[in-house]
N, C-alpha and C positions, 0 to 999 in steps of 0.2 A: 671858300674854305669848306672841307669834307668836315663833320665832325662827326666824332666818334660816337659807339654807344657806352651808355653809362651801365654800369650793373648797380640792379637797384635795393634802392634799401629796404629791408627785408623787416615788418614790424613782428614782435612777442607775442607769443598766446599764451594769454591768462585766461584766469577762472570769471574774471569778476573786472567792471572799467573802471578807471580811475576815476577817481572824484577831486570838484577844482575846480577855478574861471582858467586855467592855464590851459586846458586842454578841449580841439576842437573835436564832436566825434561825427562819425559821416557812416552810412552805411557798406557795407564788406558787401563786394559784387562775385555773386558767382560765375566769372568767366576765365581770359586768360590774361595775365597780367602781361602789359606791353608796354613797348616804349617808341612816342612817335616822333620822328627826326626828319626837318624839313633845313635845308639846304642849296648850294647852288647847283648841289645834283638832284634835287629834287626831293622830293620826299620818300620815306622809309620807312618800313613796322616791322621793328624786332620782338623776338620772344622773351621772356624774362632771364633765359640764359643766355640770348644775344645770337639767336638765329634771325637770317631776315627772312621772314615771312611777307614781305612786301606784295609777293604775286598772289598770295592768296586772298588780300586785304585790297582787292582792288579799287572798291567802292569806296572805302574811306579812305584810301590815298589820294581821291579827286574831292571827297570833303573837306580835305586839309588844307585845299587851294585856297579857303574861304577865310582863313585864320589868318589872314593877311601878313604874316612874317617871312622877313627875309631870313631868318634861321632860329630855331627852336629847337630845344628836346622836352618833350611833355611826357608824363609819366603817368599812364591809367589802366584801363581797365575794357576789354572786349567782350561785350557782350550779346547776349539773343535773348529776348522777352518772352513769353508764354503768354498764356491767355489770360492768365490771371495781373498781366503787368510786373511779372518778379524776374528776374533775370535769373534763365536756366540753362545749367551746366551742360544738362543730356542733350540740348537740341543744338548747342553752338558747334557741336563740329559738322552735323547734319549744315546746317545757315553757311558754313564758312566754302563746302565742295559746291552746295546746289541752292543758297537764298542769300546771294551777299548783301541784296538790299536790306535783309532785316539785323543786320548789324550794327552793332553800336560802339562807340569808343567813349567811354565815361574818363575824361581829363580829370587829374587830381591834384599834380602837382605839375613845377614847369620849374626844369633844370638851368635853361638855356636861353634867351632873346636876344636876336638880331646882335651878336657877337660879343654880348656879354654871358659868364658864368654867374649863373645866381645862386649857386650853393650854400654860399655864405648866409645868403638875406634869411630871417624867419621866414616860418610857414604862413605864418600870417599875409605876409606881402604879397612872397611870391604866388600865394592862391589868389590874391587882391587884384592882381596883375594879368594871370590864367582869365579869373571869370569876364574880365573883358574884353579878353580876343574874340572869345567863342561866341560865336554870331546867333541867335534863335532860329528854334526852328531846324537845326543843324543834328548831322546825326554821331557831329562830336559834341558831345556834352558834359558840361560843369556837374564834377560829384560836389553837390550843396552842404554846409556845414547842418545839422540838424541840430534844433535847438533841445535845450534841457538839461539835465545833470547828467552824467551817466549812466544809474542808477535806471531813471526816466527812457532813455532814450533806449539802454536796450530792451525793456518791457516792451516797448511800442516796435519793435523790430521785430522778437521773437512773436511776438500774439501773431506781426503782420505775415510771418512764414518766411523772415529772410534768413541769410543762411548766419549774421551778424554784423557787427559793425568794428570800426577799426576807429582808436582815440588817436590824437597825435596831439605833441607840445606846441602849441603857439609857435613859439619862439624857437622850435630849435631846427638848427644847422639840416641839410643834406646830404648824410654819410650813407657810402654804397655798403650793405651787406646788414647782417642781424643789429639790431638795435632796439634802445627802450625806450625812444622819443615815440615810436610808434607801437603802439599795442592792441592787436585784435581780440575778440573777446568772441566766440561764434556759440551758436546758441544749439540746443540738441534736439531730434526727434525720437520718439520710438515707433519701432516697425518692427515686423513680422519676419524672421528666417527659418530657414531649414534647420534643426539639429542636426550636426556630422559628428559627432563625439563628442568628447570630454577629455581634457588633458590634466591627469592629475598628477603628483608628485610629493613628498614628504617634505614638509615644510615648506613649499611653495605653495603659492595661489593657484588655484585651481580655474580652468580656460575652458569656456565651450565654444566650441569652432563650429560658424554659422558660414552657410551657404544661403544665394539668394532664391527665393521661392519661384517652381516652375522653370528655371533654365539648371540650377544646380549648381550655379559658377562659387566656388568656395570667395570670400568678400571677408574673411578675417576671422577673429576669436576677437571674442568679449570676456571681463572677468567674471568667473559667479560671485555673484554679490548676495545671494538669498538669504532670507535667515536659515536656523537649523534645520527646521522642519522640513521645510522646503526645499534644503539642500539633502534630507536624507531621502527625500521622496525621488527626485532628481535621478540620484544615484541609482535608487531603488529600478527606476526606469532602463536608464541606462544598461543596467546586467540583464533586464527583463530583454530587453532589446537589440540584443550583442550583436555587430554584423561588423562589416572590414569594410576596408582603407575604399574610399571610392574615387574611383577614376587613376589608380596607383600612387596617391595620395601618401608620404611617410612622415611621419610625426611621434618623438617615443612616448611614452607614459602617456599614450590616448588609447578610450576604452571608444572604437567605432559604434554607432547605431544604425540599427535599418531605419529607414527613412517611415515618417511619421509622427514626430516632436517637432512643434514650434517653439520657437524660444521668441517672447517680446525682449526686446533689445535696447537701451537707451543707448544713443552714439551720436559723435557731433553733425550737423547736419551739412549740407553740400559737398561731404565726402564718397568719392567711388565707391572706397571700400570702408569698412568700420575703421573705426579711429575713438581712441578713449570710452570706448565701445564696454559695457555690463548686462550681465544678465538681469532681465525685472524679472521674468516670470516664464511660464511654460505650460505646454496642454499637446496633448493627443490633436493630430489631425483630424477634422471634421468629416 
């Protein structure tokens, strides 16, 4: 029997994890989220929209041999490590054309075994189930429940530099698509951009649109969050600084600047571009 892939369930982003014995929380992986399917065709790795990427995943499609099932759908997580041990966004597509051995597939959940559907069973089981196929040693790996409150567990995540952790209910069901059995929580850094203007408007919040430092690649708008002072100074700059649209750039109710403003930035962290992204602060190029 071929089976199908599943489209998977997609957890919530909140501010803050739940708290509760009902919920397990596990670290949030920054790679690409996939779904591994082994079969009497053999094995398969699809993308989280349900491309097969099987040829590019060659290495861990002969890992999967080890899993010893007659048919699975296992639901996790593709990743590439750095030096520091964290699983890194920027170098997995680098790992995936020219380093397949350093890839990894972090298992989380398991849809599927040897021709039954488990969708029904809790989370709990079906993880119960998962961490015993997976052989040691193996560069398919069990995502571990991490102990502690919520509360606890993300502290110890963000101090460690990861990108955050994801909660789920014990007990609940396998529904494909958005849902609140599962909630990620990601944790923020600040860094350093280009100022490219300012978008301001009457009655609207007002946006500074940052670029990344040394290539120029524009990576989003943050809100300004400053207090007054600080926002009158801002301003103040801003006019001092007047210059246009860069790279044909259009945008209305933005006041361009010549390049030479950094803006520190808080924005959530393992994102390409900014995301829930504010202005802290600001200064003159060095």
């Amino acid at each position: 029997m071929r089976l199908k892939f599943v489209p998977p369930l997609m957890p919530t982003l909140v501010e803050q994890p739940p708290e509760g014995d009902h919920w397990i929380h596990e670290v949030k992986f920054d790679g690409y989220r996939s779904q591994l399917i082994v079969d009497d065709d053999g094995t398969r790795i699809y993308t989280r929209n349900g491309h097969d990427w099987t040829a590019k995943y060659r290495d861990l499609v002969k890992e999967a041999a080890n899993l010893g099932a007659e048919s699975a759908i296992v639901d996790g997580e593709i990743i590439v490590l750095n030096e520091a041990g964290l699983s890194d966004f920027g170098e997995l597509r680098k790992a995936i054309t020219r380093r397949q051995h350093d890839l990894y597939f972090v298992a989380f959940d398991l849809l599927h075994l040897n021709g039954h559907d488990l969708r029904d069973m809790p989370l709990e089981d079906r993880r119960e189930i998962l961490a015993e196929m997976i052989p040691k040693g193996s560069r398919i790996q069990f995502s571990e429940a991490l102990p502690g409150t919520g509360v606890a567990v993300f502290h110890l995540v963000d101090q460690a530099g990861l990108e955050g952790m994801v909660s789920k209910r014990r007990d609940s069901k396998y529904r494909s698509g958005p849902s609140t059995n599962w909630l990620k929580a990601k944790c923020y850094s600040i860094d350093e951009y280009e100022l490219l203007g300012v978008e301001r408007e009457a009655g609207k919040p007002a946006f500074a649109l940052m670029a990344e430092r040394g290539t120029g690649r524009y990576v989003g708008s943050a809100f300004v969050t400053l207090n007054r002072e600080m926002r009158e100074r801002l301003w103040k700059r801003v006019q001092e600084r007047a210059g246009t649209a860069p790279n044909g750039m259009k945008r209305r109710a933005t006041q361009w600047v010549k390049p030479g403003l950094i803006g520190r930035v808080k924005h959530l962290r393992g994102e390409e571009d900014l995301r829930h992204a504010s202005l802290q602060d600001f200064r003159e190029e060095d």
